[in-house]
Structure formats: C-alpha cells, structure tokens
VEXDREN-2710 file (C-alpha; in Angstrom, 1 decimal):
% VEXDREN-2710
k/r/px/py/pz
1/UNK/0.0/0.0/0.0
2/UNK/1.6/3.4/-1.0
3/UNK/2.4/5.9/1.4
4/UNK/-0.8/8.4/-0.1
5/UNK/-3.2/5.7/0.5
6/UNK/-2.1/4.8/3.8
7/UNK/-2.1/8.5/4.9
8/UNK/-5.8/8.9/3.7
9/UNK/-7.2/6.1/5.7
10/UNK/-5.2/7.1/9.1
11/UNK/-6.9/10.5/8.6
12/UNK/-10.5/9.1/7.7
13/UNK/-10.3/7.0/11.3
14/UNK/-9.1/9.5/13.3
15/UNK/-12.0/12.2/12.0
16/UNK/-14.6/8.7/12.2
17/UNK/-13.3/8.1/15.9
18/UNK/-13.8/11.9/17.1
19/UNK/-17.3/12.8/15.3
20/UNK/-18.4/9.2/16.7
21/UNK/-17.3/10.8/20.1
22/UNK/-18.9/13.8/19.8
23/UNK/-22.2/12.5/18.8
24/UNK/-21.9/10.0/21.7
25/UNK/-21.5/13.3/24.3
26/UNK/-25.5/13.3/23.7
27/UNK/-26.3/10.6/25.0
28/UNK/-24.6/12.2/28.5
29/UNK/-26.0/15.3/28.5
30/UNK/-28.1/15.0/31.7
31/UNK/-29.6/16.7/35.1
32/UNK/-25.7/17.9/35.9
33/UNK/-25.5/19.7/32.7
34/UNK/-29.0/21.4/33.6
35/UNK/-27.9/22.5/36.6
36/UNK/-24.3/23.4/35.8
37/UNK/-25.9/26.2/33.2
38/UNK/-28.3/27.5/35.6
39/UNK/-25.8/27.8/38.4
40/UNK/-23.6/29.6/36.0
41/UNK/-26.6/32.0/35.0
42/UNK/-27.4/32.4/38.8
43/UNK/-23.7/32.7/40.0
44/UNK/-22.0/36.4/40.8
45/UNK/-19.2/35.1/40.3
46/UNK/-16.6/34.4/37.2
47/UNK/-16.3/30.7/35.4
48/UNK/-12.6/30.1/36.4
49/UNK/-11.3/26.8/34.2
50/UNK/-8.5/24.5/35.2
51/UNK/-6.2/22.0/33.8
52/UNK/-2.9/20.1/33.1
53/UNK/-1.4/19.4/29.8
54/UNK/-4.0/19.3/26.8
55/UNK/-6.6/19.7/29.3
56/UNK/-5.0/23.0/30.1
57/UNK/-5.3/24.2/26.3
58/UNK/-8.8/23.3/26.1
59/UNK/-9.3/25.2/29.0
60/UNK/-7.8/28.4/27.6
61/UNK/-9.6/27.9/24.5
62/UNK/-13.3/27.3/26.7
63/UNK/-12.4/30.4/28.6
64/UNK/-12.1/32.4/25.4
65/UNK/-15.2/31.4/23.9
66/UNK/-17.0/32.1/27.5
67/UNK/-15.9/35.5/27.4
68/UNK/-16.4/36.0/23.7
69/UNK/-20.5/35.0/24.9
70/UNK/-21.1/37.2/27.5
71/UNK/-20.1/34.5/30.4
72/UNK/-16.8/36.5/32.5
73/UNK/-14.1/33.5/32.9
74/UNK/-10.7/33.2/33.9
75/UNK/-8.0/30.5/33.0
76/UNK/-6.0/28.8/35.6
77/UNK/-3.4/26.0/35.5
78/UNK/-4.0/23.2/37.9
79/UNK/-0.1/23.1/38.8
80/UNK/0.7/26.9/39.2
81/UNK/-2.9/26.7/41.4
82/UNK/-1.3/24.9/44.0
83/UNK/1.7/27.6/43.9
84/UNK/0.0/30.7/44.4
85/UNK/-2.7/31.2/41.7
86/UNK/-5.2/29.9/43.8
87/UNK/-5.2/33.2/45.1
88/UNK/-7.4/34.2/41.8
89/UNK/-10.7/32.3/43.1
90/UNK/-13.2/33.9/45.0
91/UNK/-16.0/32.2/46.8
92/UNK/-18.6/33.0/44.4
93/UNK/-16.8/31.5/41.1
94/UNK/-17.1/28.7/39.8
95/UNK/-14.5/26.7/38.9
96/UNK/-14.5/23.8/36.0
97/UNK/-11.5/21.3/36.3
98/UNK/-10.7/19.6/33.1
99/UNK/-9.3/16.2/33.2
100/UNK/-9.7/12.7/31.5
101/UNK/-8.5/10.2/34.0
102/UNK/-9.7/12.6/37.0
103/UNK/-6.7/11.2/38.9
104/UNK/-3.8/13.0/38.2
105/UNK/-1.5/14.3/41.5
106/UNK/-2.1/17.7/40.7
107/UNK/-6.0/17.1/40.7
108/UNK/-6.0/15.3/44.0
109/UNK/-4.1/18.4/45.6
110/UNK/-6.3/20.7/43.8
111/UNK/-9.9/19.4/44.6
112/UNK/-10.2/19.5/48.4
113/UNK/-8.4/23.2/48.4
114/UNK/-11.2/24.4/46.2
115/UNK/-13.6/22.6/48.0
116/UNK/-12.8/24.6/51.5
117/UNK/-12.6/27.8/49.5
118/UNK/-16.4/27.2/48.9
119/UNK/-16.6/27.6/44.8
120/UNK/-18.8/25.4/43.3
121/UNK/-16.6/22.2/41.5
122/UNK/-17.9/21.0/38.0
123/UNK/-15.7/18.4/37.1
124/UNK/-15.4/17.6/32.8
125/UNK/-14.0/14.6/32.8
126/UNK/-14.3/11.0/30.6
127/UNK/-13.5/8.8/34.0
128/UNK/-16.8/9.5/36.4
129/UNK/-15.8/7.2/38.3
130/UNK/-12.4/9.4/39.2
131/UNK/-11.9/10.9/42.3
132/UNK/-12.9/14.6/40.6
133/UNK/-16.1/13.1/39.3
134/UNK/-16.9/11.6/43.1
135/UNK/-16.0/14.9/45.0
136/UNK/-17.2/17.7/41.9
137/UNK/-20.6/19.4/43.0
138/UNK/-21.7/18.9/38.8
139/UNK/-20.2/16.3/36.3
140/UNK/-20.0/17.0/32.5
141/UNK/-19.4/13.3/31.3
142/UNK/-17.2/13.7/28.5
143/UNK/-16.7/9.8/28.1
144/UNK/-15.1/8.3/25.2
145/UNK/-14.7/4.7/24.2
146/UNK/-10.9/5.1/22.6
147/UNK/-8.4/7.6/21.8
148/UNK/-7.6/8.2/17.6
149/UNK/-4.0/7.5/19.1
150/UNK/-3.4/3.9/17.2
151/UNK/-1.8/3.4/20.6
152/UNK/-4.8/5.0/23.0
153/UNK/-2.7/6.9/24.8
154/UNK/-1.8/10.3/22.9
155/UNK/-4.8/12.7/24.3
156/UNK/-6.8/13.0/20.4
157/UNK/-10.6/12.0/21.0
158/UNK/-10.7/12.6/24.2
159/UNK/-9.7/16.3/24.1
160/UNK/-11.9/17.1/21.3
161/UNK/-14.8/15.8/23.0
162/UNK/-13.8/18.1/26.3
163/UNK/-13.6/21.0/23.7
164/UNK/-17.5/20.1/22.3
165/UNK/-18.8/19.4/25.6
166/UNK/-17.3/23.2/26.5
167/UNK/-18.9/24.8/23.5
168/UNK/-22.2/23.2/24.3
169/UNK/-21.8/25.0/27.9
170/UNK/-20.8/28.0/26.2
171/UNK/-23.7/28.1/23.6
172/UNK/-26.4/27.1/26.4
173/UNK/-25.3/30.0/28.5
174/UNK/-25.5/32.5/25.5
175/UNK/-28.9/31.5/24.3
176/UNK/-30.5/31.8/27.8
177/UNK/-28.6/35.0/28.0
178/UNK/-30.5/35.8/25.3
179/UNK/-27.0/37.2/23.8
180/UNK/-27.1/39.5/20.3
181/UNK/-25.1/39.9/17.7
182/UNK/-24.8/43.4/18.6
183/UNK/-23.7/42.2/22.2
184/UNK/-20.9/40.4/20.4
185/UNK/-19.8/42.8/18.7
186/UNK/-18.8/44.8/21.6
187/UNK/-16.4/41.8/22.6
188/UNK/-15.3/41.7/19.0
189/UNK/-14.1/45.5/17.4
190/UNK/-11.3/43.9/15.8
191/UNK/-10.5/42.1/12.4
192/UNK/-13.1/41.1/9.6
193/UNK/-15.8/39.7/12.0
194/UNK/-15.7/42.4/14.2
195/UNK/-16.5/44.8/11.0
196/UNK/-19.2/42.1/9.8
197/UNK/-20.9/43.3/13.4
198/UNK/-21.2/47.4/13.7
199/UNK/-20.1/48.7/10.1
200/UNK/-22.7/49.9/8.6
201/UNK/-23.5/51.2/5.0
202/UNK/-23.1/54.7/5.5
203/UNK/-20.2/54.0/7.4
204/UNK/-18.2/53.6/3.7
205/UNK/-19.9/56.1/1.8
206/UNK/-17.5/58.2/0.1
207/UNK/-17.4/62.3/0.6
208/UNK/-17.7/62.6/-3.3
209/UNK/-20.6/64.3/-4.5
210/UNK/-23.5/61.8/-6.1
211/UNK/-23.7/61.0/-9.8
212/UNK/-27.2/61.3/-10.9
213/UNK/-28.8/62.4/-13.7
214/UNK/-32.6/63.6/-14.8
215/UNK/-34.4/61.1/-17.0
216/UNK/-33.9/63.3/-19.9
217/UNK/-29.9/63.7/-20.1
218/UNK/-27.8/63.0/-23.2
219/UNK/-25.5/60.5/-23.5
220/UNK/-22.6/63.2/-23.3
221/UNK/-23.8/64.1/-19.7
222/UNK/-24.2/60.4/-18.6
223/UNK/-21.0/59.7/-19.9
224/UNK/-19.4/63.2/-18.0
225/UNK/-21.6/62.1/-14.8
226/UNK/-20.1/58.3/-14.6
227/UNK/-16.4/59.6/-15.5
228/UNK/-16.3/62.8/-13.4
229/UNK/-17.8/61.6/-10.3
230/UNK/-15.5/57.8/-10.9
231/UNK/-17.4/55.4/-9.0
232/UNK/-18.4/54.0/-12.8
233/UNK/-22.4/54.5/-12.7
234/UNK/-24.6/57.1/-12.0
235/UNK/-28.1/57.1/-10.6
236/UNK/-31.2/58.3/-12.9
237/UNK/-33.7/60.3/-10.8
238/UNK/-36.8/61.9/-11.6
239/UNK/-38.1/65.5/-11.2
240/UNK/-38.7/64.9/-7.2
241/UNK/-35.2/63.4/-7.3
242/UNK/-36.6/59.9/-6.2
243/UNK/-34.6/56.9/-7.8
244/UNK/-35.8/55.5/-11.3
245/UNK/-32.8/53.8/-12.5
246/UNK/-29.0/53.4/-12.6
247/UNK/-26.5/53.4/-15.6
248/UNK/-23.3/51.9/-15.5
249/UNK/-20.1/51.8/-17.5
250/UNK/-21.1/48.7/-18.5
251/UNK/-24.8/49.7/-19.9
252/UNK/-22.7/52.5/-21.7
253/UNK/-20.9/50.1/-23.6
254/UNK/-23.6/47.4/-24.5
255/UNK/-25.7/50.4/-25.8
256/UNK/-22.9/51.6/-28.5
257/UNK/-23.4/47.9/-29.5
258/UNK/-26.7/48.6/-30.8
259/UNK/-28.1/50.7/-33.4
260/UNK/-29.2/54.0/-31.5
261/UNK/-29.0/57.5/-32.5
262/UNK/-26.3/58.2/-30.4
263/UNK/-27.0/61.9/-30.5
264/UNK/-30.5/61.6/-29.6
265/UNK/-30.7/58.8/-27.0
266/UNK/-31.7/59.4/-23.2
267/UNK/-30.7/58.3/-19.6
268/UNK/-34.5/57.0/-19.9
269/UNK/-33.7/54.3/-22.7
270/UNK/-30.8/53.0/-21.2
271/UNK/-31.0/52.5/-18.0
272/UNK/-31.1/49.8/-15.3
273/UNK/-34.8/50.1/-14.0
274/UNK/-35.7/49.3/-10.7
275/UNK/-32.0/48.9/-9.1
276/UNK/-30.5/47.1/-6.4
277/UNK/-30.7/49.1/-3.5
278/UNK/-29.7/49.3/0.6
279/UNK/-30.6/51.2/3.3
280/UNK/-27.2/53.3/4.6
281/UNK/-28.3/52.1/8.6
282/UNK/-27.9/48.0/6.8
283/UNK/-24.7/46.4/8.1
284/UNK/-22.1/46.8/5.4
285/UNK/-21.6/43.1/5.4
286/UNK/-25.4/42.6/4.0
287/UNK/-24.4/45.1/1.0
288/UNK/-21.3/42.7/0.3
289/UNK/-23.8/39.5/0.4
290/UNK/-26.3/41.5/-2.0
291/UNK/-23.5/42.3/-4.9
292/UNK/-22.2/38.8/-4.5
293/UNK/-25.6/37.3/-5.0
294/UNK/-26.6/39.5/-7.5
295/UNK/-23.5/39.5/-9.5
296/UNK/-22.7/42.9/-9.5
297/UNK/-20.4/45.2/-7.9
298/UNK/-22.5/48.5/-6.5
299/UNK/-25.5/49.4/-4.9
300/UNK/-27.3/52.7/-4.5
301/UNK/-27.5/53.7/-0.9
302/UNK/-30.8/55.1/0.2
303/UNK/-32.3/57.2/3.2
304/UNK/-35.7/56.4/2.6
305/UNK/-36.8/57.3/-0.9
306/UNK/-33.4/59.5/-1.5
307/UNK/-29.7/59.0/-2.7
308/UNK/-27.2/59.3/-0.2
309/UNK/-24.6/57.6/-1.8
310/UNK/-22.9/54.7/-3.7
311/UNK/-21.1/51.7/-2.4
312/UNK/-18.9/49.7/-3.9
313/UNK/-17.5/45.7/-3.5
314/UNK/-14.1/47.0/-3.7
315/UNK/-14.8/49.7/-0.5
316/UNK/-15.7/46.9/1.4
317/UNK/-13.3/44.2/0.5
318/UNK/-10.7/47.7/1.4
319/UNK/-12.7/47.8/4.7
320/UNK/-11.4/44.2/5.7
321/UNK/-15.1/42.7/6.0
322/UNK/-14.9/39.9/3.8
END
C-alpha cells in the first residue's frame, strides 16, 4: 500500500473516531449539565477553568469562547494553582476542572483546596468514576470509548470531545442570556468579524458628490456624470429626485453595440430600471452579500426614498469585511 493511500485512511479514522465521540456526548448530556448552566446563570461570580497538559489548552480555548459569549471567565493552570494562583478564586466563582482520567497528583491536591474555598466544582471529565467526578458538585461526562491514538494513549478523542462538551456550555449560557449579535460585537471590534458586526453602509460612503442624472440627459452628460464623479455608474432620478434607475459603465458600452442615435438617445432608454438598492443604517456586510448574490459590484444607498450615496465591492473588500 503506498504511502498516499495509507495516509488517507489514518486521517478518515481519526475524524470517524472523534465525530463518533462527539455525537456519543449526547447521550450524556443530563440533570448535571441542567444545573451546571443554571448555576452559572445564577452565579456572581466568574467561570474560572482549570487544567494540566492538553486539558490546560482546552481550557484556555473554553475560557475564550465564554468570554467572547457574554459568560466572565478566567483561565488557571492546575499546577501553578497549588503555587499561588489559587489566590485568583473567590468564593462565588465557579471553577470547571478539566481532566480525562480525574486522577492526576495535581487534581488530587487541587480538589479539596477548592472545596474549602467554597466555589462550586464541575468536574469535565471521561472517567466519572475518578476521584474529581466523586468529589465535583456537577459532572460533564465527557466519556469516550478510545483515543484516535493507534496506541490510546496520545490525548486525540478525548480532548476534542472536552472542547465540544465546552462549547455546548458556552452556547447554552448565550442563548439563555439571550445574547445579540450586537452584544458580540462589543467583545469583538477587531478584524473582519468584528467589521461584519457594527459597520454599517453609510459608514463607507464616500465624501464625493453623487452622480445622478434627470431622466432626460444625453448620453454626453451620462458619460461626463459616470467619469467625473468615478465610481463607474450614475443614478437616474426623476423631477422629485426619487430613484428610477442606474447606468453603469457597463450599460454604456452594450448600448454603442446597438443601433441608436447616439446623439439623440436618453438616460431613460438606457437604464437599469428598478435597481438594487440598501438602506445606509444596513450592516455593510449585507451590502457585500447582496452584490455577490446579484452578480454585480455596486448598490445605490438610500435614506428612505433619496440618494445618499454609492457603495462599492471594492470599498468593502478595502474595509477588511470579507
């Protein structure tokens, strides 16, 4: 068997072992899962999440996605606990210890200090019958039959499955939070998601002045309206200067493709009726998703039934949003 082949079935049992895992973590979601969410909701106090090794990275990575969802959580390792960063837990957090085997030295030390500080002990572990599982106030049963080590003893399976079973504590608390987009956002200013969140339309208009043009124009003052305002269209308006239409470069060159009087034809004759439009309080990131639906690469902005500007694909892909 060549080396390609033998590389493509190692992978496809290693992702079969860990979704089989994770879909298994149903089946022990149960009355200390219930009650682990609605002490959290009820609690004053922070989410503080503990480990050693791997357990300690999917800790960190739980405590950021807590915080990211509007649940206030602190990271600390099991080891430098018992060292002096115990000092970090008050009596009203909660603390969730991370382990699979539940018996590790720096467990057994741990435990019965955070027991007399009087934090409530949730225990996610795959071993409930540990001695974290028999002394934690709450268990998350994070059970797994087999690592996707060939030898089942490299932490694989069993740290993905603490990582899904975190996530599922992390969405539960955000939906009965009733948590918004908008309240992400505020956790999120930075990057291309942040942007996606709180940049709105007008937010990229330009400061240019508006192409438009009446119904009647010429070609030549189409043509002078697209090139001198350069954001390659220009809207049509009627007399009340409500939208009817757009033109773009690209109308301008499928119409000297035809047979028209050049010298006599109108804005009315050649232009887009019945546009794609936004309103400038939409999130920018819905004016990206209309263009790429739609094929095209500008919308008209509007404030109500008026113009207030143009924007274009290549403003937001500037913008960092996509």
């Amino acid at each position: 068997m060549n080396l390609a082949k033998n590389i493509r079935i190692t992978a496809t049992r290693v992702l079969q072992n860990e979704a089989k895992a994770i879909l298994n973590l149903i089946n022990y979601l149960d009355h200390d899962f219930d009650a682990c969410v609605k002490q959290i909701l009820a609690s004053k106090g922070r989410v503080v999440v503990t480990g050693v090794g791997k357990s300690a990275i999917i800790a960190n990575k739980i405590v950021a996605t807590l915080n990211s969802t509007g649940t206030p959580s602190l990271f600390m390792h099991a080891a430098d606990a018992i060292h002096g960063d115990l000092g970090m837990i008050q009596s009203e957090d909660i603390v969730i210890c991370i382990s699979k085997s539940g018996n590790t030295p720096e467990i057994k030390v741990l435990v019965p200090l955070l027991k007399k500080s009087g934090s409530v002990l949730v225990g996610l572990v795959s071993n409930t019958k540990s001695y974290l599982a028999e002394h934690a106030d709450f268990v998350l049963n994070a059970t797994i039959e087999e690592e996707a080590c060939p030898n089942n003893l490299a932490p694989t399976t069993s740290t993905t499955a603490h990582l899904a079973m975190g996530d599922a504590l992390a969405v539960c608390l955000l939906e009965a939070r009733g948590f918004t987009p908008e309240d992400f956002a505020k956790f999120h200013p930075g990057g291309s998601l942040g942007k996606q969140l709180y940049l709105k339309v007008e937010d990229v208009l330009g400061k240019d002045q508006i192409p438009k043009v009446s119904e009647d124009a010429g070609l030549t003052e189409v043509i002078l309206e697209i090139s001198g305002k350069r954001l390659g269209a220009t809207a049509v308006v009627d007399k009340n200067d409500r939208l009817v239409g757009i033109i773009t470069d690209g109308d301008l060159r499928r119409m000297l493709q035809k047979t028209l009087d050049i010298q006599s034809v109108k804005a009315s004759e050649i232009m887009t009726v019945n546009p794609k439009t936004i309103s400038k309080d939409e999130f920018a990131v819905r004016a990206y998703n209309l263009m790429r639906n739609h094929n095209i690469t500008q919308l008209v902005a509007m404030d109500g039934d008026y113009i207030v500007g143009f924007v274009h694909i290549h403003e937001l892909m500037k913008e960092g949003i996509v």
